[in-house]
C-alpha angles and dihedrals in degrees: 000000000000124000124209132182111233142177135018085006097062099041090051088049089063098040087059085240118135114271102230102172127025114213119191142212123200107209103193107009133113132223082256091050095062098037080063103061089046108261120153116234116229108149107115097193095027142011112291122157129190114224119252092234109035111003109228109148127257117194126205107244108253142174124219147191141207119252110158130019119272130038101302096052096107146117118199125205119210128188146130095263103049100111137228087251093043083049090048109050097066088062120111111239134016093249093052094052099070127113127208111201121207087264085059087245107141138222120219115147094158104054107264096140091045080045096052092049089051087044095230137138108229132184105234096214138333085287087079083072082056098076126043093191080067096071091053083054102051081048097056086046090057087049086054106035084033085172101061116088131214110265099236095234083057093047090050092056101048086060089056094054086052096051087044088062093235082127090064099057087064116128116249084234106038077049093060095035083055097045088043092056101052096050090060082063120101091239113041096156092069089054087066095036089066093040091061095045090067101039090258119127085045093079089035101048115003088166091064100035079053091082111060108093093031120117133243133187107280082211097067095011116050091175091061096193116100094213093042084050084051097047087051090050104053089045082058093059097038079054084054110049102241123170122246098266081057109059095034085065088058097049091050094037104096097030094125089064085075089066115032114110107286088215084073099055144157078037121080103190111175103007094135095070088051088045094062092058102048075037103061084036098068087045095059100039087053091034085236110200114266093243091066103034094060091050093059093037088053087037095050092050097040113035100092094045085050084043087054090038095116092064092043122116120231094245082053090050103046088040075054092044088053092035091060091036085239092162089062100030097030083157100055087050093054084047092053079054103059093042090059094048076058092060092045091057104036087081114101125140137164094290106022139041127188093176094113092028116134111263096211088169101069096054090040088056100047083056113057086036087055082052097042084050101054085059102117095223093174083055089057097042086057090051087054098045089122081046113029090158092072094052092099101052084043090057099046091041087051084045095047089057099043084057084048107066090030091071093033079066097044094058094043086057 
């Protein structure tokens, strides 16, 4: 029985990166075996065991092979005399197929240590066509080593895993944990980069794939192109830190631009409205948490009205503030914000670059939503006991004034 670390610990070992999580494989043991020595089982379609101590996981090594399309369509094959380089070869990419022994020695009998040097993502065998979820993986990979490409031989068979329709046989939720994922790299762009080159994003999200190729004002835009907006935008986000819902509401924010007459372009009037409905689509089809969902839906509808906040009028913002249910879900709001600084400064062309441009509009808003919020509406509905139908507009018109004199403030500063 001989244990190895594989996988992403060993190739963030090499890259000099921290090792965060230790996966193992067991050349030459049996389930008994490990039963014996006091590991927990917890593997559902094959033997993993959880370590006594601290609980890391050890696999069994294990072949497999492919019964039924998509990424569950498997049948796995565990016994003492697979062996590590059995175990290895159904891995995804050369720099994930490596193994560490206790002595440090490592095993690397398909190239990962020459591929990280290169710089390359690489498929370690035809098993790689076997799984769809592959291809998303190698996606998120690219978001995180944004400086590795995709080996062309690799490329070339990803698109004909897509022709062949295995990426359609990809589950709604293995889909969003992917893409999640990916845009909590540092790099999400790059995830989407390698999703296009192999057609794709095209059959997982044909409203976004929609934009490239679709014209902006060079005025306000000088990147021109609407995919390559939304690419800057969510790399703004990613340079900012900001948290999932975040930078989901600046992928699906723009949506709409994909589907306004293309007799009007490079305008793009109205395509907020549009945007809400492809965008509550996609969040249905991936069962996209509610969390995020509600931020893009909300995102999609209001960015151009926070864009234009500075123009807007106290009794426009307030009717905003109660539009995107901001007194209840001040946070959310906040959130809708950042995601539309993102938009502002996802806009860099040849000539002109907003990425480090003043946002004036979040702090304007927060303002005047701080000063919306210390109005005492209970104090005003019992005001309004003889007469409880005109609470509402009360409450607005108290609101409206509030804002008021809260901006009035603000300019005087």
């Amino acid at each position: 029985m001989q244990t190895y670390v594989v996988g992403g610990a060993v190739r963030d070992a090499l890259l000099g990166l921290p090792v965060k999580d230790h996966d193992h494989v067991v050349v030459g043991a049996t389930p008994d075996d490990m039963l014996a020595k006091g590991f927990r089982p917890v593997g559902k379609d094959f033997p993993v065991f959880l370590h006594p101590q601290t609980q890391e996981e050890y696999a069994l090594a294990r072949t497999e092979r492919k019964t039924a399309p998509g990424y569950k369509g498997f049948v796995f094959h565990t016994s003492a005399d697979v062996t590590l380089e059995e175990d290895l070869v159904r891995r995804d990419l050369t720099i994930n197929a490596m193994a560490r022994a206790d002595d440090g020695s490592i095993t690397d009998p398909y190239g990962g240590q020459r591929d990280i040097q290169l710089r390359i993502f690489r498929h370690v065998s035809d098993a790689f066509a076997e799984d769809p979820v592959r291809i998303l993986r190698l996606a998120r990979f690219a978001a995180r080593f944004s400086d590795f490409t995709v080996a062309p031989e690799t490329n070339e068979l990803m698109k004909r895993m897509v022709a062949e329709g295995e990426v359609d046989a990809l589950v709604a939720e293995r889909v969003w944990q992917e893409l999640a994922r990916g845009l909590m790299e540092h790099k999400p762009s790059r995830m989407f980069d390698v999703l296009r080159d192999c057609g794709a994003l095209v059959r997982i999200l044909p409203e976004l794939d929609a934009l490239w190729g679709v014209p902006q004002p060079e005025k306000w835009h000088p990147e021109v192109d609407t995919g390559v907006h939304i690419m800057q935008v969510i790399d703004c986000a990613a340079r900012l830190e900001r948290e999932l819902p975040v930078r989901f509401a600046c992928l699906m924010h723009d949506l709409g631009k994909g589907v306004t007459p293309s007799a009007n372009w490079p305008a793009h009037h109205g395509h907020e409205g549009l945007g809400v409905k492809l965008v509550e689509q996609v969040c249905k089809r991936l069962r996209v948490p509610t969390e995020s969902r509600d931020l893009a839906v909300m995102t999609a509808r209001e960015h151009g009205n926070v864009g234009r906040a500075l123009q807007l009028r106290a009794n426009t913002i307030v009717t905003l503030f109660e539009r995107c249910d901001a007194f209840r879900k001040p946070a959310r709001f906040t959130q809708m914000l950042l995601a539309t600084e993102c938009d502002a400064r996802g806009r860099i062309g040849p000539e002109a670059s907003y990425a480090d441009a003043p946002f004036p509009q979040l702090a304007h808003l927060e303002t005047a939503l701080a000063a919306a919020r210390g109005v005492n509406a209970g104090e005003i509905a019992q005001g309004c006991a003889d007469n409880p139908q005109r609470i509402p507009e009360r409450v607005h018109m108290a609101r409206v004034s509030a804002v008021k004199a809260a901006l009035k403030e603000e300019e005087a500063e």
